[in-house]
Structures are given as C-alpha cells and as structure tokens.
N, C-alpha and C positions, 0 to 999 in steps of 0.2 A: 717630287714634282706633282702637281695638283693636276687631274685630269676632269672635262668637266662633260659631261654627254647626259643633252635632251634626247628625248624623247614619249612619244605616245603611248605609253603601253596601256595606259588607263582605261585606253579606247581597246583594248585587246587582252584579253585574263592569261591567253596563252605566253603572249611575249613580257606581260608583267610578270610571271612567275618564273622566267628566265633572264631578267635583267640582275637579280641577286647573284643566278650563277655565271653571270658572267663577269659581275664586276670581282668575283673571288678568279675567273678565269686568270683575269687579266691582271690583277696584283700580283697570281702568285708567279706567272711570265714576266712578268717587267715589275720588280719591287719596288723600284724607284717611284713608280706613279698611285697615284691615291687616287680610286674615280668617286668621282661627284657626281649623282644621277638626278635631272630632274624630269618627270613625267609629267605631261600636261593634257586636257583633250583635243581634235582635232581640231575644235573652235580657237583655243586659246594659244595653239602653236601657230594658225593662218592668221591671225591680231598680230603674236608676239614676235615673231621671228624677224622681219623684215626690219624692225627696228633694233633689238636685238644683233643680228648682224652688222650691223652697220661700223659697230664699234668696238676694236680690239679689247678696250674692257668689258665687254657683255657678252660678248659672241662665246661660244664654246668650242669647244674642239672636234665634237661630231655634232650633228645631228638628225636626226628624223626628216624629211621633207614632204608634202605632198605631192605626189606626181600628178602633173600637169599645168596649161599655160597659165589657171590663174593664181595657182601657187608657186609650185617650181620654178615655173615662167619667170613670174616675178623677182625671182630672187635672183634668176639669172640674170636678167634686163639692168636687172641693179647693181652686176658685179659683186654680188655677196655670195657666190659658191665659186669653188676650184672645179676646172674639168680633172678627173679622176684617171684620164689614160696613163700620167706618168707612175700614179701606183699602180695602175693593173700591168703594168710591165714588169714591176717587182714583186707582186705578189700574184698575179694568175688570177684575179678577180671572176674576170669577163667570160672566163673558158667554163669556170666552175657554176656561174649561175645560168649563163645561153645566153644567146645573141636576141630572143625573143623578148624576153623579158625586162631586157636592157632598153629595147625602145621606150616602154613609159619615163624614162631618164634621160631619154636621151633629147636635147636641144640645139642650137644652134647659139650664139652668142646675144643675139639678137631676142631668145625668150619669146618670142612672137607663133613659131612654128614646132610643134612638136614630134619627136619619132625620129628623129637623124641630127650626126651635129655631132658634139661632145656626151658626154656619159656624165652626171652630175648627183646621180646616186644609184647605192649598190642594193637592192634588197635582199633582205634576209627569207621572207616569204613568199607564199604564193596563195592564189585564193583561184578559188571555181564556183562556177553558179551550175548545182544540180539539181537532180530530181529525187529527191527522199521518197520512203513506200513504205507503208504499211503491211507487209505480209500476210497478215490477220485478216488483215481488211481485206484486202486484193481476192484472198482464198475463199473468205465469205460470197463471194461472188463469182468463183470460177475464173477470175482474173489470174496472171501469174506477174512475178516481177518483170520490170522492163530491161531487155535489153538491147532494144531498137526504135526507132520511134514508132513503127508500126504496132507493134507491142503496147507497148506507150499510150497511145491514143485509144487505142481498142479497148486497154482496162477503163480509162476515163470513161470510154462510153458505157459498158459494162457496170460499172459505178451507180452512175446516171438512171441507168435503166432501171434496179435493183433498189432507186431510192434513195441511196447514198450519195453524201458531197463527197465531191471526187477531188478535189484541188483546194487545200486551205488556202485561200487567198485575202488581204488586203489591201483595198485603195483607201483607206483614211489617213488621217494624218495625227499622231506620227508613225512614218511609217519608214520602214528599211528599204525602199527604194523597189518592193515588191512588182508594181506595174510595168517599169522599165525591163528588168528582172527577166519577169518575164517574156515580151516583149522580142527580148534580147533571145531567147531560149528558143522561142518559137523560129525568129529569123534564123537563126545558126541553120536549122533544118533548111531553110529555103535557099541560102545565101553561101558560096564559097569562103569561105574563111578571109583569103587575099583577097575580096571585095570590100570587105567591113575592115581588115587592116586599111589598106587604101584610102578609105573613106575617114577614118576617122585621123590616118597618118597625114592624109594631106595628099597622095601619090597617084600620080598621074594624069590623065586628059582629064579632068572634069569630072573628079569623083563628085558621087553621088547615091542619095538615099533613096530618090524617087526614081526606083527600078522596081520591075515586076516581083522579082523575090520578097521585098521587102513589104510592100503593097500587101501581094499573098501572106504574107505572116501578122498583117495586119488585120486582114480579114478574117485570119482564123482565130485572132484574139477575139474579136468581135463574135465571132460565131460563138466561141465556147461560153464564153458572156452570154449569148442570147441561151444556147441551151441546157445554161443551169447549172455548170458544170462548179463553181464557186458557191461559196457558203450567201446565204439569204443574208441583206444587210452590210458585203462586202466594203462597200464604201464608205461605212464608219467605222469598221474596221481597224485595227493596230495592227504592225505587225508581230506584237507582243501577244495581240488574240488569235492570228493568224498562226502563230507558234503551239500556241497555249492548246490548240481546236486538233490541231495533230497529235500534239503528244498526249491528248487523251483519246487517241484512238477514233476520232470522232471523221475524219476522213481518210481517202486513200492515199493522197500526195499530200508534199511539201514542196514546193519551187524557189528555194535561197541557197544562199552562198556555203562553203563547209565548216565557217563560223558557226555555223548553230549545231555540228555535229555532237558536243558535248551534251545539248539539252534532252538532244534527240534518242543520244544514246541512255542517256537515264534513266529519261522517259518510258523508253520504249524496248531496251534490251535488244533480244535478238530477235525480235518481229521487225526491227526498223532495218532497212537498206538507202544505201545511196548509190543511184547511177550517175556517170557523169556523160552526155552525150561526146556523139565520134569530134563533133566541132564544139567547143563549147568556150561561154562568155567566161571571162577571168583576169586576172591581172597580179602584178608583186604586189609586194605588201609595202607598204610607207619603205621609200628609198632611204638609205644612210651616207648624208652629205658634210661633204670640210667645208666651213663658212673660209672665204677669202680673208676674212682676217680672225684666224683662229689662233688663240697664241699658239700652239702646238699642234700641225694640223701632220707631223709626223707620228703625234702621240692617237689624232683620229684615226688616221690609217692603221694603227696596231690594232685600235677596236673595230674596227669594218672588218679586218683581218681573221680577228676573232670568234667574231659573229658569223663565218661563215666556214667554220670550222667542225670537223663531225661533232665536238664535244656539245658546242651551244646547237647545230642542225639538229641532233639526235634527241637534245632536250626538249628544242623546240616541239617536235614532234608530241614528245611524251605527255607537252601539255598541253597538248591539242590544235595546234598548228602543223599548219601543210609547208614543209623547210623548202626554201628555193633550191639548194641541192640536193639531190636524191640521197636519201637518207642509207642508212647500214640496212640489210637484208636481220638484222636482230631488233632492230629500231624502229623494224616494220612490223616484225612478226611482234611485238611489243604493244605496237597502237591498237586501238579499237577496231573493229573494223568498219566502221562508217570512213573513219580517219583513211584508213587502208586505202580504202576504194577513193577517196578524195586525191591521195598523193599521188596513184596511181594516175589520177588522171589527168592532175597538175603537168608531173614529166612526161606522161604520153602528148597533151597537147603540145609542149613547150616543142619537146622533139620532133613532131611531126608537122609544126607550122601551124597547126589548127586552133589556138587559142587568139581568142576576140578579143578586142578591149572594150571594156564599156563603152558604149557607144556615145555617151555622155562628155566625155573627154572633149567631142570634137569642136566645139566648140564652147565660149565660159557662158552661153545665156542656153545651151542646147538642155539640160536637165529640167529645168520649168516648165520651156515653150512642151518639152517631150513630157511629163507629167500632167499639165495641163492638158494634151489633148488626147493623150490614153482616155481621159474622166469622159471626156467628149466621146469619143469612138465609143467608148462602153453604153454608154446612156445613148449611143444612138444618133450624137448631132453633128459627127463629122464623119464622112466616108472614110476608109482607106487609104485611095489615092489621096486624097485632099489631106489627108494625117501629114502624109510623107509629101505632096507637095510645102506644105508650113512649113517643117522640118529641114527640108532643102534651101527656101527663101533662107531662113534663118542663116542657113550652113555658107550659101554664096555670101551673102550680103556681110558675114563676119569675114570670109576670108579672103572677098573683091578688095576689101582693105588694107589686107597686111602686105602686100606690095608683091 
C-alpha cells in the first residue's frame, strides 16, 4: 500500500531531520505501507494545498496544515479536511498534546471562526517566544541573568548605561516577525494571559486590544526605542543581522522564538541562556491534517499516531525541537540546555493556561496593519493608544462580518 504525507519540514531543520525516521518508524509498524514524503515551504503548501485537496487523485493521506482562518480556515470552508475526534477516541490524541494547544486547530465548520468547533489538526510541536542572554555580557556589567521581569529590565538598563546595545533587534525587512515578537513579550507582562486568548479566540463581550495593558506595553516599546536600548540602524535591519549581532557577543539579549536555539547555542556555548517569561507568546507547530478525500485517511491516522509517539517526540527533541509532548526525563537530560529551558517552558505554559497565541492570528489583514504601525510607534508618528485604537478598527470591522 502506497502512503503519501506532505509536509513542511523544509521550513524547519528539526523536523526535516526526523521525517527519515519516521517514515523507517512507520514501515517497520505497518509493512504493508510504503511512505512517500513530500516537503514543500510554507509558501508553496498555502498555493498548493487547497487544490491539491480537492481531488482524490492529488490529495494525500496526511498532511501538514497552517493553523488559522486564512489557511486552515480555508481548507475547512472548502470541506477538504476530516474533524479528527473519531481518531482521538481511538487513539488518545487530544489527552497527550492538551487541550491548549489544540485550539489553534480547532474550527467550526464554517472556517470563518477560530479556537472552538472541531479539532482539524494534531501538532507534533511546540514553539515559545523567549529571552536569550548573554552571561558574559550581562557580567560585564554587574548585570545577572533574568529571572523576572524586573531583573530583566534592570540588566537592559544596566546595558545602556555601560554603553552596550542591550537588545539585538530588527525592524527591516526580511525579517522573522521580530517587532510583533516583541510586542507580544512586552504585553504578556501587562496583560492576563485569558485576555489575549480571548481576544485573539474571539470570546466573549467585546473583546478587545484597546485596553490599558496593552496601550502600557506599547508605550514601553516606544520608550526602550527612544532610550537606545536597540542596536543603531535597527530598521534596516534583518533578522539574520539581528541573529548574527548576538551571537558575536555584540549584545546582551536576543528576543525570538526557540527556533534559533541551535545557532545560539554554537554560537555561544555556555555563556548563552534562555528565559521563557511566567506568561509567554507561543503556539504548536504546523497541525497534521486527513484531507476529506484522502485515499487512505486510516493509513494518516497511523502516522499522526506515530508522530506523536516517545520514539519520533524524543527525536524530535534531539534535533532541536520543543516535542508537543513532554518528552522522557533522558530526552531531556540529552538536549542542550537552551532546548532544556525552551521545553520547560513550552509544558509549563501549556499546563498552566498561560500561553498566548500570536496575536496576529486574530484576524487575516492583523500582521500588516500591526507591522506597519510598530514602524510608526518607533519613529515617533503614532501614539500608543492610537496603535491599539487602529488595531481594534481593524479587529471589529473583520469580525462585525462573520455573522
């Protein structure tokens, strides 16, 4: 039997270098089935897919999906993915990754609203947006690692003081999504966690971004902007120089996702750290979805199965991803310890309700309009409030629509 599973891994070195072992997993389980793997990048699976599915010749038997309405959405709107509860009753999916995690999958039939509904992919990952440190650096100046935000901000300034850029940062383009990022990081501190689920899920009276917390963490973006706290020239910036400016030691912080823990760690050995704050921005990793017309969407479910199994969790780990399940206590003592401190803080949030989702989710034109006027806020030509009033138009006016 011919088995056929898309996916992204192209976009990700970690889970490319475990899709070999899985497809040996998964032969030597089920001999019958041959897998066929193809990898594409983000771009070329939100092009392909939708047509792709459409038709019992094309379609595959698993695949990768992007969570949210303008991808996920879509697929759903279209009838081209299975809701997944009938396997998670036979194989325990739902219990093994959390109910948190499962909301970026989760939809309603309709594709229109996201965070509740059916479950339409299972991920294998997990991701956090932390705070990388320099130890070297930090000590140079009487700073110590952070392990609060007060901490935190104290070295920044400390930093600052002493002459040093405190925060390798990016606004150019292209760039990893750094301004948001942060953004995101800042507000965690201001903002209850169940506020920013809320808001981005869609739940309750009239959520909304234009609240004091958020304002406050705008204006503290703004502030550290104004006092130097970023490298000179930020704004032309990559996030590949912003990368590049840490791991030569050249500043105190790094503020990205635990995707760059590999570079950091090469980089840097054991002068680097990563803290993940108590509340912190994150999300799974590309959901794994059965197209509605998969020939064999029995034979998907063996590999969703799989994937989520200590053999491929543990590997995952090993090459450099944060596993959606909490990995072996050998799996860990194994990983680096940037990884360490990452996974850590993956299942601490998951468990405690305190992980955020990009805030960008909430709606499909919100990453622009919020990119666009970060640039603004920085340079000085839009306030705070006025940020997050934009931000909120945008947020109503997309969802006075969906009914």
């Amino acid at each position: 039997m011919l088995f056929r599973s898309w996916d992204i891994a192209g976009d990700d070195p970690g889970e490319h270098a475990v899709i070999p072992i899985l497809i040996r997993t998964v032969e030597h389980e089920y001999p019958k089935l041959h897998v066929v793997n193809t990898s594409m990048s983000l771009a070329e699976q939100n092009d392909k897919l939708p047509l792709a599915f459409a038709s019992g010749s094309s379609a595959p038997d698993v695949s990768q999906t992007n969570e949210g309405l303008q991808n996920q959405g879509r697929l759903v709107t279209d009838g081209e993915l299975l809701p997944l509860e009938p396997y998670n009753k036979l194989y325990g999916w739902f219990k093994k990754v959390g109910a948190l995690p499962l909301q970026y999958n989760s939809l309603p039939s309709s594709g229109k609203t996201f965070g509740s509904g059916s479950v339409y992919g299972v991920p294998e990952t997990g991701t956090v947006v932390g705070i990388f440190y320099n130890r070297a650096v930090l000590s140079s100046v009487g700073a110590t690692p952070p392990t609060n935000w007060a901490t935190f901000v104290n070295d920044m300034a400390l930093l600052r003081k002493h002459g040093k850029t405190a925060m390798s940062y990016a606004g150019g383009q292209p760039t990893a999504y750094q301004p948001v990022h942060m953004l995101y990081t800042i507000a965690n501190h201001y903002v209850p966690a169940a506020t920013s689920n809320a808001f981005v899920f869609h739940r309750g009276k009239s959520p909304s971004i234009n609240i004091p917390g958020y304002v406050q963490a705008a204006a503290t973006f703004a502030a550290w902007t104004k006092d130097g706290y970023f490298p000179a020239g930020y704004q032309g910036l990559s996030d590949v120089q912003a990368l590049n400016l840490f791991d030569q030691g050249k500043t105190g912080f790094f503020l990205e996702g635990n995707w760059y823990t590999s570079s950091v760690q090469s980089a840097l050995g054991s002068k680097a750290g990563f803290w993940v704050p108590p509340v912190v921005t994150g999300g799974p990793g590309e959901g794994w979805s059965i197209p509605s017309k998969a020939p064999d969407p029995n034979a998907g479910a063996e590999i969703i199965n799989t994937l989520l199994s200590p053999t491929i969790q543990d590997a995952l780990l090993k090459n450099g991803d944060v596993p959606a399940v909490t990995p072996s206590a050998q799996a860990l003592a194994a990983a680096s310890p940037l990884l360490r401190s990452a996974a850590a803080g993956w299942s601490s949030s998951v468990h405690s309700g305190n992980l955020v989702p990009y805030l960008d989710y909430a709606t499909p034109n919100f990453l622009n309009q919020e990119m666009a006027g970060i640039q603004e806020l920085q340079g000085g030509r839009i306030s705070p409030s006025a940020l997050m009033q934009s931000l909120q138009s945008d947020y109503t006016t997309y969802w006075s629509g969906q009914g």
